[in-house]
C-alpha positions in Angstrom: 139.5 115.6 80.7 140.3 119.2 81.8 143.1 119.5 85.1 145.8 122.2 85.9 149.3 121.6 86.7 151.5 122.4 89.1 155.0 122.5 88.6 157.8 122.7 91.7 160.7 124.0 90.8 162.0 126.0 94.0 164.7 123.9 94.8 168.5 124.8 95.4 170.2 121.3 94.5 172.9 121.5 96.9 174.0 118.1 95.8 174.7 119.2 92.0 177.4 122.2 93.6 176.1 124.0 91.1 175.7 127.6 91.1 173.1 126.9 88.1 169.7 126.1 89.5 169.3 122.4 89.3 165.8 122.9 86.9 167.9 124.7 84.4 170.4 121.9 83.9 170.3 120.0 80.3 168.8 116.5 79.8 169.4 116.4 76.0 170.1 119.9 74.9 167.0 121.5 76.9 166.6 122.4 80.8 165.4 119.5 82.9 162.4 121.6 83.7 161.6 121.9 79.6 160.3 118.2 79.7 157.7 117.9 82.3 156.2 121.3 81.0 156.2 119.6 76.8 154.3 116.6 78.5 151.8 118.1 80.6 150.5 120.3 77.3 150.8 117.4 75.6 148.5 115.8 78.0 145.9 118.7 77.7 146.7 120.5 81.1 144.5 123.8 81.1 146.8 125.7 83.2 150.6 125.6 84.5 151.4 127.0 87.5 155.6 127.1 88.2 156.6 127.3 91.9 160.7 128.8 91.9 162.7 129.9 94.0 166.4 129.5 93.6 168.0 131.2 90.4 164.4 132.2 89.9 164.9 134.9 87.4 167.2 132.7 85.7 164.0 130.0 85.2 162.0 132.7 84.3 163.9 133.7 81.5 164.7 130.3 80.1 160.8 129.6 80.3 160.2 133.3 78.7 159.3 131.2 75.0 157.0 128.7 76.4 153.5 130.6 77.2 150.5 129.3 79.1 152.4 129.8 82.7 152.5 131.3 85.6 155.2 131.7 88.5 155.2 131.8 92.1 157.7 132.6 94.1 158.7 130.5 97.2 160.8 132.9 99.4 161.9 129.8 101.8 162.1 126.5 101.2 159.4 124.9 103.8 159.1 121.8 101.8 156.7 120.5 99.0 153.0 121.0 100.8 154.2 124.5 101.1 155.2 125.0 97.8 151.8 123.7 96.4 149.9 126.2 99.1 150.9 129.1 97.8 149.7 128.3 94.4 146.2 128.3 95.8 145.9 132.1 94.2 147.0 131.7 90.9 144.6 128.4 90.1 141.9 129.7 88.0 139.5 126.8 88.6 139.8 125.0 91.5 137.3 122.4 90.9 139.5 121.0 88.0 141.7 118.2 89.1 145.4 119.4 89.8 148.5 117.1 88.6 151.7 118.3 90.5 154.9 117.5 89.0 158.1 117.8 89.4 160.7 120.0 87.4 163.9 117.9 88.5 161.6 115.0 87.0 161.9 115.2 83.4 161.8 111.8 82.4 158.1 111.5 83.0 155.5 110.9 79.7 152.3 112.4 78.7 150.7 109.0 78.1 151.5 108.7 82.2 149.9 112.0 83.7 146.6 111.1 81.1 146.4 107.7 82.7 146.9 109.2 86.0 144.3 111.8 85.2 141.9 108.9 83.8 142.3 107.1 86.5 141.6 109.9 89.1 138.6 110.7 87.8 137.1 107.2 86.9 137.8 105.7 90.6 136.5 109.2 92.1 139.3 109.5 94.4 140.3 112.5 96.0 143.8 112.0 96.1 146.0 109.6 92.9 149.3 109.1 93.5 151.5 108.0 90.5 153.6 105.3 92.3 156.1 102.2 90.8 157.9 99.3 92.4 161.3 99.5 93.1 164.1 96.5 93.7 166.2 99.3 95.3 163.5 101.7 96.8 166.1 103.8 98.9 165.7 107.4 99.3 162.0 107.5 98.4 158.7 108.0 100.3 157.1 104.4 100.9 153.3 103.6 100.1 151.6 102.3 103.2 148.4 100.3 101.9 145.4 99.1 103.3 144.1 97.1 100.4 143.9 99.2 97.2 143.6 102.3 99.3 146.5 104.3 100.4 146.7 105.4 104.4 149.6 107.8 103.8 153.0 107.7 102.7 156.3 107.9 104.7 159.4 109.8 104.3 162.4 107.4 104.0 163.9 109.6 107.0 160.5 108.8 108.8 160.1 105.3 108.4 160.5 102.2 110.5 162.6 99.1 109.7 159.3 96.9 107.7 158.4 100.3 105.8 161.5 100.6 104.5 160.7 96.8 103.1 158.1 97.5 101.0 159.1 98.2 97.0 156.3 100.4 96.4 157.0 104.1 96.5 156.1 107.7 96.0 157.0 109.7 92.4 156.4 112.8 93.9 153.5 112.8 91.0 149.7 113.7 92.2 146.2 114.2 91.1 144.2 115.9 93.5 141.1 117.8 93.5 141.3 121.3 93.9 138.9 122.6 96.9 139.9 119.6 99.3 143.8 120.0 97.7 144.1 123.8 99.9 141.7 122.7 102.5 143.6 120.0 103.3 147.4 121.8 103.0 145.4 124.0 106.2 146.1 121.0 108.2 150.0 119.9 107.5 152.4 120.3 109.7 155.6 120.4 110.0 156.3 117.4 112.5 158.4 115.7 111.1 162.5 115.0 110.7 162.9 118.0 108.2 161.0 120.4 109.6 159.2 120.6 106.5 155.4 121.0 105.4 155.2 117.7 103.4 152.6 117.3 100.8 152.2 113.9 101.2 150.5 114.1 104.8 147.7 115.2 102.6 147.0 111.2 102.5 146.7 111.0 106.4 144.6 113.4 106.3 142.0 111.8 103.4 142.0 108.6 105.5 140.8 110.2 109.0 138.4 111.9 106.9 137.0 108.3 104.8 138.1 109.7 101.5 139.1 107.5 98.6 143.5 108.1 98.1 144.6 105.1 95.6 147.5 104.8 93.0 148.0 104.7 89.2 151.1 102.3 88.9 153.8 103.3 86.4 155.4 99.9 84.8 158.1 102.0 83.8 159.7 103.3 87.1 162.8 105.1 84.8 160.1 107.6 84.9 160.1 109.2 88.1 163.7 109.3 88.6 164.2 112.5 89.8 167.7 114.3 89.6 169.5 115.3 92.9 173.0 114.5 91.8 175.3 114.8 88.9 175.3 111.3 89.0 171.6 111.4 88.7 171.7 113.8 85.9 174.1 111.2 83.8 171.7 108.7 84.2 168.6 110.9 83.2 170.5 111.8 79.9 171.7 108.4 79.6 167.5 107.4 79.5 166.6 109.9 77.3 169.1 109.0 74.9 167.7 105.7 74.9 164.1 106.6 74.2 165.6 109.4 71.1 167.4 106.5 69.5 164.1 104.3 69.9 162.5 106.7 68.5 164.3 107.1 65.3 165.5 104.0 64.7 161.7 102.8 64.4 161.5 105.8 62.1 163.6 104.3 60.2 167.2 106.0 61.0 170.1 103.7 61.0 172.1 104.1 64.4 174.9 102.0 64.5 176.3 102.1 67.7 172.9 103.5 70.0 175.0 103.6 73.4 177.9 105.7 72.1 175.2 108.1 69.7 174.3 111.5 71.0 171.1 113.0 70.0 169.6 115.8 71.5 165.9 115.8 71.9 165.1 118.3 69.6 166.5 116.6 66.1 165.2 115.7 63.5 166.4 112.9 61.2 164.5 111.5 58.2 164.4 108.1 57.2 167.5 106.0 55.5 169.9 108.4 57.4 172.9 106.6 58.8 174.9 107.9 61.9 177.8 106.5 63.0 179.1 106.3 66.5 180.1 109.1 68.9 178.1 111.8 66.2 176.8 114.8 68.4 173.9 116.4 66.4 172.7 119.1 69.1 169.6 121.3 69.1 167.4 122.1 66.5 169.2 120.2 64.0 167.3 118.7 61.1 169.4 115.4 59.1 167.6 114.7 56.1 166.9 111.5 54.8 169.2 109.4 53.0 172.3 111.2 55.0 175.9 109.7 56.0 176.6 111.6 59.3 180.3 109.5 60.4 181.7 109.0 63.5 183.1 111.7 65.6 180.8 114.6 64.1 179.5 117.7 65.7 175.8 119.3 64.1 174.0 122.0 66.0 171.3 124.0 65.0 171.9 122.9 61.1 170.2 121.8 58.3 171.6 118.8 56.4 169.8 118.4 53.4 168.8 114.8 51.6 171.5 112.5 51.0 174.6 114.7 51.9 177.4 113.1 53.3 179.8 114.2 56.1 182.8 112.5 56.6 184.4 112.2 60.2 185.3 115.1 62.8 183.1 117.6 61.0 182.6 120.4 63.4 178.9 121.9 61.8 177.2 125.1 63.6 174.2 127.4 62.8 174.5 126.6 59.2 172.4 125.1 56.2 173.9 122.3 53.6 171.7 121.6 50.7 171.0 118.0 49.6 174.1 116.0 48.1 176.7 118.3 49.9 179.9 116.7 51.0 182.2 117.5 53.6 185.2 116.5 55.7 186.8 114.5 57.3 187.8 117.2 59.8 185.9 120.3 58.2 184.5 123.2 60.6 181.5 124.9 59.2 181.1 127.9 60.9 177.4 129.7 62.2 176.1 131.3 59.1 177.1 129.5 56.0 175.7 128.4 53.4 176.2 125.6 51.6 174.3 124.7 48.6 173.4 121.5 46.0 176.2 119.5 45.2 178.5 121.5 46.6 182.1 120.4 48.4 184.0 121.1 51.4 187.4 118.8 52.1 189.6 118.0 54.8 190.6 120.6 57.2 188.8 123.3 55.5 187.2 126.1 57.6 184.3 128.2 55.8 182.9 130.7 58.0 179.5 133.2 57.7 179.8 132.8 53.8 177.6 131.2 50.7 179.0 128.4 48.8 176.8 127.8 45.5 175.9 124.8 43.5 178.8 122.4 42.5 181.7 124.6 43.8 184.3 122.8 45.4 186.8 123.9 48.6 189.1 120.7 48.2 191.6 120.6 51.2 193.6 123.0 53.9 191.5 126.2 53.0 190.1 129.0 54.5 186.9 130.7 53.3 185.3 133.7 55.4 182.8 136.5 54.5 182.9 135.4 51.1 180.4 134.7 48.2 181.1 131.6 46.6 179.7 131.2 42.7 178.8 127.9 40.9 181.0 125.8 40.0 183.9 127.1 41.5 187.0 125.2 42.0 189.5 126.8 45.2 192.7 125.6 45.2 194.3 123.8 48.5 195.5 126.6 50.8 193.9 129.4 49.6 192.6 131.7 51.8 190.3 134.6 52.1 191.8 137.5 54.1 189.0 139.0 55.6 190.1 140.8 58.5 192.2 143.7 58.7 192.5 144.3 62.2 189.5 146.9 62.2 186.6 145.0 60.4 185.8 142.1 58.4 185.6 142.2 54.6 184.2 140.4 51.6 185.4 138.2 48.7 183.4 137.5 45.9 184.0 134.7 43.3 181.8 134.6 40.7 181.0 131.5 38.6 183.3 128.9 37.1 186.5 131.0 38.6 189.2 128.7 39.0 191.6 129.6 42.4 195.0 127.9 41.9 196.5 126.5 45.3 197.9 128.4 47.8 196.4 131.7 46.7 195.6 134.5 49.3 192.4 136.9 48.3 192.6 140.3 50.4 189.4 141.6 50.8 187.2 143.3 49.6 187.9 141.8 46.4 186.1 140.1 43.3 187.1 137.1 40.9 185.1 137.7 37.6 183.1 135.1 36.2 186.0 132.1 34.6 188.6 134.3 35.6 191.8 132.3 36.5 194.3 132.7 39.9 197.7 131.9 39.7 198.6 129.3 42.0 200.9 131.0 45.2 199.3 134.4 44.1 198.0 136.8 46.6 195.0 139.2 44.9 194.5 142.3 46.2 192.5 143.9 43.2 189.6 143.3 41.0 190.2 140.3 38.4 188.0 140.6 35.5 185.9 137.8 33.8 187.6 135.3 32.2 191.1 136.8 32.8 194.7 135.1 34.5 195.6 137.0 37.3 199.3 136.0 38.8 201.2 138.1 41.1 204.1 135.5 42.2 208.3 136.8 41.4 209.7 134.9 38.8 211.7 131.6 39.4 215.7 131.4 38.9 218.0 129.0 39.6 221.6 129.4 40.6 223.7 126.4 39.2 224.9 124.1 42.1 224.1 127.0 44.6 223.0 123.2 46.7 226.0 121.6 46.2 228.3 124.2 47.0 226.5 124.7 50.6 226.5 121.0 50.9 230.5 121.0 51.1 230.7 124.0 52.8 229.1 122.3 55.9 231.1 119.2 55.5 234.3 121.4 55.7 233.0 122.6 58.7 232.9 119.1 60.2 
């Protein structure tokens, strides 16, 4: 079942007042555009052809990673039967059916452009429009029947009083063969109240010429929603949310709270996981199974490993945890770390670009950057690494079993041997060997009633 695709894409979106093209805007974590591309190779589309125009360099670039397309450029805007003729070049096989889509349509499936497809070619029709029926059918193109056979379709600015009645309307969607598809385009005009070459007069024309036009019905008519508005774009993301959290909950992820959950399309989670409302996990992010992600946390582009538990308000970015990590509440693990087995990170502790190994522990109020965290490493609450001197960042090394009393400050570059021992309220600006104290706080005095004797003073003074 071999057919090319055809993907418009030109449009401005004056509606969003965006200065980003409207394609390139996010349903999920990826462009709009991203989606109807991923389901027409999932359907086994031979070719893509992309039609831009607006921002198209910018949609060129953010479609540099996906192979198997081709552009063309739409200079003006003259509407959607001019944006499919000037493809007629760049289709390599013109006697393969063509699907057109729509990039500011991302919500459609594969399983609905192979039924289309199937149904194009089974029926031997020469146009198949992907319709559905809608309660509120406002704003789209209206399917004007006779029987099972389409006669054309009209423009909501176009149509009368009773065909603005009927429920039945256009997803923009097609299957059409190839030779009559440019033949036909020949003939559009642009008579109409935009001005515009529309692709759908394409139907008019297959009924003064007796050729079969009929429509593959989608039950679900979420699918065609097409974006025009930031309103519209809410409610795209506000779908696709829906079918994520479907999709992992019968995978066996726990979501507790599925309408205040947000999961971009490209996560993974394994089974047994548990996510608690308003989580974020954004991007490539993998959550593996058997893992407590709490309300209020932030993942992107991570790697939780099995059965690790993050407590709430975790902020987590570009950054591995091993299985049976903990961290938080309020943690921010910054792009780059490393956190291994076992390991754990406390409340308000930042750890940024740095390796923290099996079992160590960064308890509470701490700061840990460009730094080599050993095994089994216990860091004091308020210690911090001093990294940066203005110029460049430095490294601290702790090697295994070191023990960093609270409140320490370790100027790097600077190593804690293997056991060694830090002070509590000591700041380390040199080597500490293994297995050695290091302490570099003055020594405490007292001055006998020093308190009391300021105490009066000030009542005096009252």
């Amino acid at each position: 079942m071999s057919f090319s695709t055809i993907i418009l894409a030109a449009g401005k979106g004056t509606r969003m007042k965006s200065s980003l093209p409207k394609v390139l805007h996010a349903v999920c974590g990826r462009p709009m555009i991203d989606y109807p591309l991923i389901e027409a190779k999932k359907a086994g589309t031979k070719e893509i052809i992309v039609v831009i125009g607006h921002g198209a360099e910018a949609v060129k670039a953010s479609l540099k990673e996906e192979g198997q397309l081709s552009f063309i450029i739409q200079e003006e805007q003259l509407g959607t039967g001019h944006a499919v003729k000037i493809t007629e070049n760049a289709i390599k096989d013109k006697d393969l059916p063509i699907v057109i889509l729509c990039g500011d349509a991302p919500l459609i499936r594969s399983s609905t452009i192979s039924r289309l497809v199937s149904s194009h070619i089974e029926n031997r029709n020469v146009v198949t429009v992907l319709t559905a029926d809608m309660d509120r059918p406002a704003g789209y193109g209206r399917i004007i029947k006779d029987g099972s056979e389409i006669r054309k379709i009209v423009e909501e600015k176009d149509a009368t009083y009773e065909e603005k009645c009927i429920s039945e309307v256009n997803s923009g969607v097609y299957c059409v063969d190839g030779r009559f598809l440019f033949e036909a385009l020949k003939k559009v005009g642009s008579n109409n109240a935009q001005g515009e070459y529309y692709l759908t007069d394409i139907i008019a024309i297959c009924g003064d010429s007796k050729l079969k036009v009929s429509s593959s019905r989608l039950v679900d008519s979420g699918e065609i929603l097409g974006i025009n508005s930031r309103k519209d774009l809410a409610e795209a993301n506000r779908l696709m949310r829906e079918r994520i959290t479907d999709r992992l909950m019968e995978g066996g992820v726990s979501i507790l709270d599925p309408d205040n959950t947000y999961i971009d399309s490209g996560v993974e989670i394994g089974s047994d996981a548990i996510i608690y409302p308003q989580a974020r996990l954004e991007g490539s992010t993998f959550i593996g199974n058997g893992c407590i992600i709490e309300t209020g946390t932030q993942i992107k582009d991570s790697k939780i490993g099995d059965d690790s538990h993050i407590k709430p308000y975790c902020v987590i970015s570009e950054s591995v945890l091993e299985g049976q990590t903990t961290v938080g509440p309020f943690a921010h693990i910054r792009p780059h770390s490393h956190i291994k087995r076992k390991a754990k990170v406390g409340n308000f502790v930042e750890i940024k670009k740095s390796v923290i190994d099996e079992g160590s522990k960064v308890n509470h109020l701490s700061y840990i950057g460009d730094s080599e965290i050993g095994r089994d490493v216990n860091i004091g609450a308020g210690t911090i690494t001093c990294n940066y001197d203005g110029y460049n960042k430095f490294k601290t090394t702790i090697e295994d079993g070191a023990f960093i009393g609270s409140g320490s400050n370790l100027v790097a570059p600077v190593t804690v041997g293997k056991g060694a021992i830090i002070g509590a309220g000591s700041t380390i600006t040199k080597t500490v060997a293994q297995d050695s104290l290091a302490l570099t706080r003055a020594d405490q005095r007292a001055v006998k009633d020093w308190a009391k004797k300021k105490r009066e003073k000030a009542m005096e003074k009252d």
